[in-house]
Backbone as JSON Lines, residues from 0, in Angstrom:
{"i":0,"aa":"X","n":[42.84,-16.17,-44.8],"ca":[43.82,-16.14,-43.74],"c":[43.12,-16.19,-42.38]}
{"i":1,"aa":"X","n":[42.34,-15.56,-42.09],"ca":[41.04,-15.32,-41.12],"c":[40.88,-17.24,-40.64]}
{"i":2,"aa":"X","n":[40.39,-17.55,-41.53],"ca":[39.71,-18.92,-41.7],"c":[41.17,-19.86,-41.02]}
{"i":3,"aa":"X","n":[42.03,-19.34,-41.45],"ca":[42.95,-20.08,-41.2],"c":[43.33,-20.47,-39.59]}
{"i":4,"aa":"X","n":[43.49,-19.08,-39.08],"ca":[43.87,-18.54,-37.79],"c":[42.82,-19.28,-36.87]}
{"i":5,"aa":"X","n":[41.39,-18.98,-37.26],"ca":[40.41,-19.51,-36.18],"c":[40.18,-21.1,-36.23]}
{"i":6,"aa":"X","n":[40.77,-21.77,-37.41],"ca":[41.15,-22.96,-37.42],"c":[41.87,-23.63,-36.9]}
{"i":7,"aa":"X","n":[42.82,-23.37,-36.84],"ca":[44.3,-23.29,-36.04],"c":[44.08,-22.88,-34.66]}
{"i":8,"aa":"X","n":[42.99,-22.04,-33.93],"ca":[42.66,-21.81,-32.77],"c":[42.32,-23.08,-32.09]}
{"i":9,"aa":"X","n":[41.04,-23.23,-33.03],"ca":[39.85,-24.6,-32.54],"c":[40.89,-25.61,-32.47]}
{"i":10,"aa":"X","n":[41.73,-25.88,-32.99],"ca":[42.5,-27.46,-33.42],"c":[43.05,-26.89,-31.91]}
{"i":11,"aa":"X","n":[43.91,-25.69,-31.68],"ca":[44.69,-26.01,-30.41],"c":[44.01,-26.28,-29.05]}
{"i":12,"aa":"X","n":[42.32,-25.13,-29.2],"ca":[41.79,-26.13,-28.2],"c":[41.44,-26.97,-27.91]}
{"i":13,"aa":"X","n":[40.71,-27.6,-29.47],"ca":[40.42,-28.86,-29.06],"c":[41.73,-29.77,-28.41]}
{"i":14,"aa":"X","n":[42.93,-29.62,-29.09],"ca":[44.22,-29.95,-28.21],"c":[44.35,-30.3,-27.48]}
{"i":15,"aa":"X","n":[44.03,-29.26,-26.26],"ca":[44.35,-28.88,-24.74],"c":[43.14,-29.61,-24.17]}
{"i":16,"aa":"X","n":[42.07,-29.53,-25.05],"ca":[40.37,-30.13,-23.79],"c":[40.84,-31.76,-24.25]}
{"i":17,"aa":"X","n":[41.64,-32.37,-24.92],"ca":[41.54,-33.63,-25.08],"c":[43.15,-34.13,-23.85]}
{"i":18,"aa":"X","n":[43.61,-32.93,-24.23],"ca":[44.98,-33.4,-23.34],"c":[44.05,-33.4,-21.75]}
{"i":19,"aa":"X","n":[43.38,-32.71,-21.37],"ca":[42.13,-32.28,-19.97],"c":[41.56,-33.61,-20.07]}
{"i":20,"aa":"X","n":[40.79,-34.18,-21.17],"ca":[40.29,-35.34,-20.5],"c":[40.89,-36.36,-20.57]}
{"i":21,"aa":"X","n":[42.0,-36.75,-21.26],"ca":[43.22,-37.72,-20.8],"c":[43.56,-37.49,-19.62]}
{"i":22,"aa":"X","n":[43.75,-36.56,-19.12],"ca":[44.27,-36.63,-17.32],"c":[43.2,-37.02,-16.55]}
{"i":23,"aa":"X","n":[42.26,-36.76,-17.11],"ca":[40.81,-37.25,-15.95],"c":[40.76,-38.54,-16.14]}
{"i":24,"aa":"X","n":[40.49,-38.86,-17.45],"ca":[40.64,-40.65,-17.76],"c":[41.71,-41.3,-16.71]}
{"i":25,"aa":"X","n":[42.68,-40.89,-16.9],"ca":[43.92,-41.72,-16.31],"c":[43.79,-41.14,-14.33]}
{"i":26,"aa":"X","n":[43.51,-40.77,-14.59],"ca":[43.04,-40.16,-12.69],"c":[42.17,-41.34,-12.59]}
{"i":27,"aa":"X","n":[40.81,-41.57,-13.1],"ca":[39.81,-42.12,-12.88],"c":[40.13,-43.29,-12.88]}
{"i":28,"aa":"X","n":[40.73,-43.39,-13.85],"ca":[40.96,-45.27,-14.07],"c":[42.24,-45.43,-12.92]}
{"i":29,"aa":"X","n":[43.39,-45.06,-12.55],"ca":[43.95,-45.15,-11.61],"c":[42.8,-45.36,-10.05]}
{"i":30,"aa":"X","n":[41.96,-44.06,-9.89],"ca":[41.25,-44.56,-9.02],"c":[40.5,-46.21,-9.22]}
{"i":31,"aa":"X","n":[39.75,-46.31,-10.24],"ca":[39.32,-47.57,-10.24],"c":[40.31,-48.71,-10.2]}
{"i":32,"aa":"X","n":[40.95,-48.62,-10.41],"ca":[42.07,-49.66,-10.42],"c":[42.72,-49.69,-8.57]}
{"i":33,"aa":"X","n":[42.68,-49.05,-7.88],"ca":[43.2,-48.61,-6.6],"c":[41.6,-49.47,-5.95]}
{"i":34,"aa":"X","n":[40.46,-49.11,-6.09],"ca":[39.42,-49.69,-5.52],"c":[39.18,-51.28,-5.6]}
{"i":35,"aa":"X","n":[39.78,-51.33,-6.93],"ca":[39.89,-53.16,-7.02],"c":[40.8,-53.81,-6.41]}
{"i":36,"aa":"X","n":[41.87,-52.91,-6.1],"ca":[42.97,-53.61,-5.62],"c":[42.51,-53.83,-3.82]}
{"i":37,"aa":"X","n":[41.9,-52.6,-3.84],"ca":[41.38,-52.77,-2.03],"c":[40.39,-53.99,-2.41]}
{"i":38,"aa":"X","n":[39.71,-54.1,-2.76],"ca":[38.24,-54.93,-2.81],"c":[39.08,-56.31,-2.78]}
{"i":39,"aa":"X","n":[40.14,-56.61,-3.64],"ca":[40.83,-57.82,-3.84],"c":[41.86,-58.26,-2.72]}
{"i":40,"aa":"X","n":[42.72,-57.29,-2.48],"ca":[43.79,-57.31,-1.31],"c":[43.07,-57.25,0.11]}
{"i":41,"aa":"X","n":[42.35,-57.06,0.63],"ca":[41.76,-56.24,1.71],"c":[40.19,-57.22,2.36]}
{"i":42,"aa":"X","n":[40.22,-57.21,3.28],"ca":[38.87,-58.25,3.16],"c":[37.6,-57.09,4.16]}
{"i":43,"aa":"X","n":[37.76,-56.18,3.48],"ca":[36.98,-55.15,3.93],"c":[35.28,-55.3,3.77]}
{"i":44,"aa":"X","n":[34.74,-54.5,4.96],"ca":[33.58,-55.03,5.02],"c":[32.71,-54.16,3.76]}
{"i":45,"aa":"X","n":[31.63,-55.19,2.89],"ca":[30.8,-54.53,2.34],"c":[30.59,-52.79,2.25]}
{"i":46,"aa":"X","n":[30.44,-52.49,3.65],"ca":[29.26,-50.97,3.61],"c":[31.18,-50.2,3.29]}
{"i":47,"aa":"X","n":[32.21,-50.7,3.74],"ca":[33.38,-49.53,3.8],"c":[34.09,-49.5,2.48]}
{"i":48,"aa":"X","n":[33.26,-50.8,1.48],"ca":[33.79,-50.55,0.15],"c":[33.14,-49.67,-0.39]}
{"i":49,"aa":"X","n":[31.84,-49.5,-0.05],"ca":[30.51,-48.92,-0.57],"c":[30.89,-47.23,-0.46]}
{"i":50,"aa":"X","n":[31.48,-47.48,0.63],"ca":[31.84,-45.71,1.5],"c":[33.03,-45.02,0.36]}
{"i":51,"aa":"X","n":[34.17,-45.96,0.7],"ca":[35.66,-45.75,-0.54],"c":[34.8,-45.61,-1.9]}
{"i":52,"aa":"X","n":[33.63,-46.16,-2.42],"ca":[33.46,-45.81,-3.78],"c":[32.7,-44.39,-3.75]}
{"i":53,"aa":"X","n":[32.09,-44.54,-2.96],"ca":[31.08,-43.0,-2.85],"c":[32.55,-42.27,-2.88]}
{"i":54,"aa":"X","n":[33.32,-41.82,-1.85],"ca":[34.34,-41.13,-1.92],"c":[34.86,-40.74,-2.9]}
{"i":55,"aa":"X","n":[35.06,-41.84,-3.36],"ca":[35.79,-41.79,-5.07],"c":[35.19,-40.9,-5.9]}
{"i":56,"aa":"X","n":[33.65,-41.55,-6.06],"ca":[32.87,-40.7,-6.98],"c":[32.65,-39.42,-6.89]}
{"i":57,"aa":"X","n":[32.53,-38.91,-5.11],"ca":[32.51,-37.53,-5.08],"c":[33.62,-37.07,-5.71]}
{"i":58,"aa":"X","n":[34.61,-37.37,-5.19],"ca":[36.1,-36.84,-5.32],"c":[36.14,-36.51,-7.02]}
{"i":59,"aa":"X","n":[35.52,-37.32,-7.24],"ca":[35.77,-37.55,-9.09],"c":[35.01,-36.07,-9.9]}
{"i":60,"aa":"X","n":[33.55,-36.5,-9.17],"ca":[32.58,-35.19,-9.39],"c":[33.12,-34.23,-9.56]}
{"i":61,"aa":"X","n":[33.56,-33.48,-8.1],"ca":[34.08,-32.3,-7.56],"c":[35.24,-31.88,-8.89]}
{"i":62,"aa":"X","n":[36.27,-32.86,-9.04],"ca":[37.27,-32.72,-9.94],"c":[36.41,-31.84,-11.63]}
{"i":63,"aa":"X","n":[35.64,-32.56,-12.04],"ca":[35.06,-32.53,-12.83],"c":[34.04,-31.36,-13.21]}
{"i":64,"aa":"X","n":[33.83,-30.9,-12.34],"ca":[32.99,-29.75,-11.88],"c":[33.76,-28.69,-11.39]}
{"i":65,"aa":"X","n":[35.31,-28.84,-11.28],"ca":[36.05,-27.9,-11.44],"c":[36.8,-27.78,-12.92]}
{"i":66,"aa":"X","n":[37.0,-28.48,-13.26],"ca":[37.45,-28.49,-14.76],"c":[36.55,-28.21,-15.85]}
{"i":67,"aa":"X","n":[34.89,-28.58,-15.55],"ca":[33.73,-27.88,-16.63],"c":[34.33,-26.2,-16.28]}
{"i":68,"aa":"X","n":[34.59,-25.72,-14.92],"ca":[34.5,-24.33,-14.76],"c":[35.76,-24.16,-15.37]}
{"i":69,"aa":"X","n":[36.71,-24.36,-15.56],"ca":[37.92,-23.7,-16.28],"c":[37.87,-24.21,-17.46]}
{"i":70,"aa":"X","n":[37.24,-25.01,-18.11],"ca":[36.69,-24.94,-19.35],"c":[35.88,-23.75,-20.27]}
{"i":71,"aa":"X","n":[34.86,-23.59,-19.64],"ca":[33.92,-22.39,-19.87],"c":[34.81,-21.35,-19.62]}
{"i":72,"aa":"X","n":[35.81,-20.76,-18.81],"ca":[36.48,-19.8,-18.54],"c":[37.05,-19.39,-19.48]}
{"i":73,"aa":"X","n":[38.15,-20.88,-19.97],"ca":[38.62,-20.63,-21.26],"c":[38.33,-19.91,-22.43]}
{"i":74,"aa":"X","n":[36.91,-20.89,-22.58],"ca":[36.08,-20.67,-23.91],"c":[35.87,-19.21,-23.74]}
{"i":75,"aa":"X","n":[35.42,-18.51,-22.31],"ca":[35.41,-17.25,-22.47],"c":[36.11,-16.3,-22.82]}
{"i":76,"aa":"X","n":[37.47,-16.91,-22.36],"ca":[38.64,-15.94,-23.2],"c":[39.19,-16.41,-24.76]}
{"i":77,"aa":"X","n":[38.57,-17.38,-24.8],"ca":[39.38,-17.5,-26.82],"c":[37.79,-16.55,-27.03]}
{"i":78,"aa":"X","n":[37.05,-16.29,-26.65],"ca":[35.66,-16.01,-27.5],"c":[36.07,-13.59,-27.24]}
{"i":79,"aa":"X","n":[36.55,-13.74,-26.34],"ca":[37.06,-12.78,-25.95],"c":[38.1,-12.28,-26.83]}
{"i":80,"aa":"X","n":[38.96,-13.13,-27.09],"ca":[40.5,-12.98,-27.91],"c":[39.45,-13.04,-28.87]}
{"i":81,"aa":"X","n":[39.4,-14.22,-29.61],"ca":[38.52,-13.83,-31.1],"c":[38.1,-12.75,-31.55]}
{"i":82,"aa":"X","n":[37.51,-11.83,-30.46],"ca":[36.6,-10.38,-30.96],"c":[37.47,-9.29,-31.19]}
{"i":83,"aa":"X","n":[38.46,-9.67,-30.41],"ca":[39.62,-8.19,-30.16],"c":[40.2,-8.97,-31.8]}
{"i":84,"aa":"X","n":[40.6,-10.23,-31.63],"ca":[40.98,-10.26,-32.95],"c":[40.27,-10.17,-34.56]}
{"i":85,"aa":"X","n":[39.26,-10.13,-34.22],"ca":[37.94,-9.56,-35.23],"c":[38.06,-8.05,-35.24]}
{"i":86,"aa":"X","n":[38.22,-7.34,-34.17],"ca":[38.39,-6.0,-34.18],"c":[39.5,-5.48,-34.96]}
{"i":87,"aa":"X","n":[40.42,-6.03,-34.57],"ca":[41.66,-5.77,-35.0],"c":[41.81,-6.0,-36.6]}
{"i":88,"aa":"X","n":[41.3,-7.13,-36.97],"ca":[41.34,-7.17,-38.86],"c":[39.84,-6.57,-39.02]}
{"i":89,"aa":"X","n":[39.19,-5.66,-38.75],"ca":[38.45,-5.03,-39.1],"c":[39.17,-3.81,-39.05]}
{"i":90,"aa":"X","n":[39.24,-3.01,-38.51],"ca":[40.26,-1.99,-38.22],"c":[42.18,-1.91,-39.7]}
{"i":91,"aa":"X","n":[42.35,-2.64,-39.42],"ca":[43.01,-3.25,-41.15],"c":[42.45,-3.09,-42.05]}
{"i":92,"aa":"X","n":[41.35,-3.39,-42.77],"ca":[40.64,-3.56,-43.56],"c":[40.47,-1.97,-43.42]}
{"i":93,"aa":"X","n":[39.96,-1.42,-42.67],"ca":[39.44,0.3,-42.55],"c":[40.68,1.16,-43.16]}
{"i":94,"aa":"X","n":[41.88,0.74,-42.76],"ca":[43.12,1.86,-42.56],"c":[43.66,1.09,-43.88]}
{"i":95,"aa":"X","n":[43.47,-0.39,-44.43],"ca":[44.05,-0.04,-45.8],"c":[42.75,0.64,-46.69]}
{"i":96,"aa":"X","n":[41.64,0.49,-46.7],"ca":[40.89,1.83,-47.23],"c":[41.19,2.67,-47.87]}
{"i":97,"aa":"X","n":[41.33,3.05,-46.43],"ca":[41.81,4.92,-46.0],"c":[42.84,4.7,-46.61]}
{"i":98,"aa":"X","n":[44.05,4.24,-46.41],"ca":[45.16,4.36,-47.42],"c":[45.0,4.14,-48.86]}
{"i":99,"aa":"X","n":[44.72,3.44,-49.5],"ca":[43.64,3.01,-50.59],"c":[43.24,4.54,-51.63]}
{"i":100,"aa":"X","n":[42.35,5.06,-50.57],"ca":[41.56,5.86,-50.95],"c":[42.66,7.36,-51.06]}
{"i":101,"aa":"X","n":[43.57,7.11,-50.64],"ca":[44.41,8.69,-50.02],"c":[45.66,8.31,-51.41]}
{"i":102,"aa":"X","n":[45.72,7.18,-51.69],"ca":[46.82,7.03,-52.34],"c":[46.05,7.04,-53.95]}
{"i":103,"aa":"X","n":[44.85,6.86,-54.03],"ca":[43.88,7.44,-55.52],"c":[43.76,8.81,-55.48]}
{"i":104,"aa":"X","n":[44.07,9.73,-54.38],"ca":[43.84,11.42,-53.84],"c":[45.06,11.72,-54.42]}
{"i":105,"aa":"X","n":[46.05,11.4,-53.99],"ca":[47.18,11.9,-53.72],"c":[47.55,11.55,-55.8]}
{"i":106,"aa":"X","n":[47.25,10.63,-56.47],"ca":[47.53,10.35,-57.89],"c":[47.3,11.06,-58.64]}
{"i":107,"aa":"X","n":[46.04,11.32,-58.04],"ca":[44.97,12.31,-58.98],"c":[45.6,14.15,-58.92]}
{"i":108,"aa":"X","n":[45.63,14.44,-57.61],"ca":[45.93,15.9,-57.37],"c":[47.85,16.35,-57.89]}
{"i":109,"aa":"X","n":[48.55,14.37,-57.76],"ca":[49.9,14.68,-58.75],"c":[49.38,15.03,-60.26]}
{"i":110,"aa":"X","n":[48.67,14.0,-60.54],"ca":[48.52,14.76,-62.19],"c":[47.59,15.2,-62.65]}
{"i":111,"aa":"X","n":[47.3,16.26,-61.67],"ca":[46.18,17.67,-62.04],"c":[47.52,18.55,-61.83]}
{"i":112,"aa":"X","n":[48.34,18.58,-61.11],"ca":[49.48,19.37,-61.3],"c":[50.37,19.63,-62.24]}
{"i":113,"aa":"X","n":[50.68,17.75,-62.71],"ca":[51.65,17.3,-63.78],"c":[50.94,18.17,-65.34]}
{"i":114,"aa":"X","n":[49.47,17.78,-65.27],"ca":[48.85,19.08,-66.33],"c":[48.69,20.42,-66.1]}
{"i":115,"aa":"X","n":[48.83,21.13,-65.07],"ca":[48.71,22.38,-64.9],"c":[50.16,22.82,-65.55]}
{"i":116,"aa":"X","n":[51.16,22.62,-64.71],"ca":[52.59,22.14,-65.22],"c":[53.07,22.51,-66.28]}
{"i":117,"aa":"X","n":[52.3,21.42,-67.37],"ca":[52.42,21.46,-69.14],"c":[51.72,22.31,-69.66]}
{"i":118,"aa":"X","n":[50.68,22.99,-69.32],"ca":[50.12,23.89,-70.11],"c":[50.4,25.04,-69.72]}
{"i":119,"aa":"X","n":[51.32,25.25,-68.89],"ca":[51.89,26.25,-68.49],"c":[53.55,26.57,-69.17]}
{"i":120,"aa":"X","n":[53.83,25.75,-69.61],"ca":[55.14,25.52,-70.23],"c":[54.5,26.15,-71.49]}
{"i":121,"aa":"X","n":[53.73,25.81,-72.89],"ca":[53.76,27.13,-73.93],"c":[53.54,28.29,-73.24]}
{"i":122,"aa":"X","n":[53.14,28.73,-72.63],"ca":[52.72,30.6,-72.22],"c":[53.86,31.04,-71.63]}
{"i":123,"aa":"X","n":[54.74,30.57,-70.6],"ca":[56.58,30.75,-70.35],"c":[57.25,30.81,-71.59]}
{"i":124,"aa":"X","n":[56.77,29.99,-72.56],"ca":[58.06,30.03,-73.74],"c":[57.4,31.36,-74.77]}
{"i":125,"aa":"X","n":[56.09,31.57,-74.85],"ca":[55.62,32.69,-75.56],"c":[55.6,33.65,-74.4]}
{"i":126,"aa":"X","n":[55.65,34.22,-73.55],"ca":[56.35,35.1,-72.78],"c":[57.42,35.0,-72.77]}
{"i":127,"aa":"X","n":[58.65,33.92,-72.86],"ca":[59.92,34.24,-73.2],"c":[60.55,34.87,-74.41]}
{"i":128,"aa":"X","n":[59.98,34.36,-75.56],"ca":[59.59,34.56,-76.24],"c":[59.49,36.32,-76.9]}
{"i":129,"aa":"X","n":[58.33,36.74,-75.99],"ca":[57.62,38.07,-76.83],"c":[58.68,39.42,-75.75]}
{"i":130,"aa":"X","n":[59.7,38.3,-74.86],"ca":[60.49,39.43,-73.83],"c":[62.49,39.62,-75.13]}
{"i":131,"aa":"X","n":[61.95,38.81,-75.82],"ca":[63.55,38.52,-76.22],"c":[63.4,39.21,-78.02]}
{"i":132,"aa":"X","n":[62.39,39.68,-77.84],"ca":[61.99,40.87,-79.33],"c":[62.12,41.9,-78.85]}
């Protein structure tokens, strides 16, 4: 079940980091597609296409270098969640144990009673018995 859960984790992030770089793809390629259209429409000089692409690329960087950081952030909190959730079915595992172990206590000390009980039943009936002579 374990196996299951942290499977089912990974699949949803991987999920979300693929849905993350589909938006960058389509950002990027929109930008590139916007730079061709200037380069084509536009009879702009050499160095100011040169400038619009640097731009771009920073712009692109920066993007990218904010999204590695909320990436890693992430990862820090599923790695975070994971442990509490490792804690947590460890802690399960302990308390069915303990229950486990209390419910073999509790069987045992019923039928050390259930025999005290019965062997106490002839000595009531031979004391009933030796009172009714």
């Amino acid at each position: 079940m374990y196996i299951c859960l942290v499977l089912l984790q990974n699949f949803d992030i991987t999920v979300l980091q693929l849905s993350v770089r589909d938006a960058e793809l389509a950002g990027m390629t929109e930008e590139r597609d916007r730079a061709r259209q200037d380069l084509e429409e536009t009879h702009l000089a050499r160095d100011e296409v040169v400038r619009k692409a640097w731009e771009v690329r920073d712009a692109a960087v920066a993007r990218k270098n904010t999204v590695e950081v909320e990436l890693a952030k992430t990862r820090i909190d599923v790695m975070q969640a994971n442990s509490q959730l490792m804690e947590a079915i460890q802690q399960k595992v302990e308390l069915s144990q303990q229950l486990e172990q209390w419910q073999v206590s509790y069987l045992w000390c019923l039928q050390q009673h259930c025999q005290r009980f019965k062997s106490s039943i002839p000595i009531n009936r031979h004391k009933l018995n030796s009172a009714l002579s």
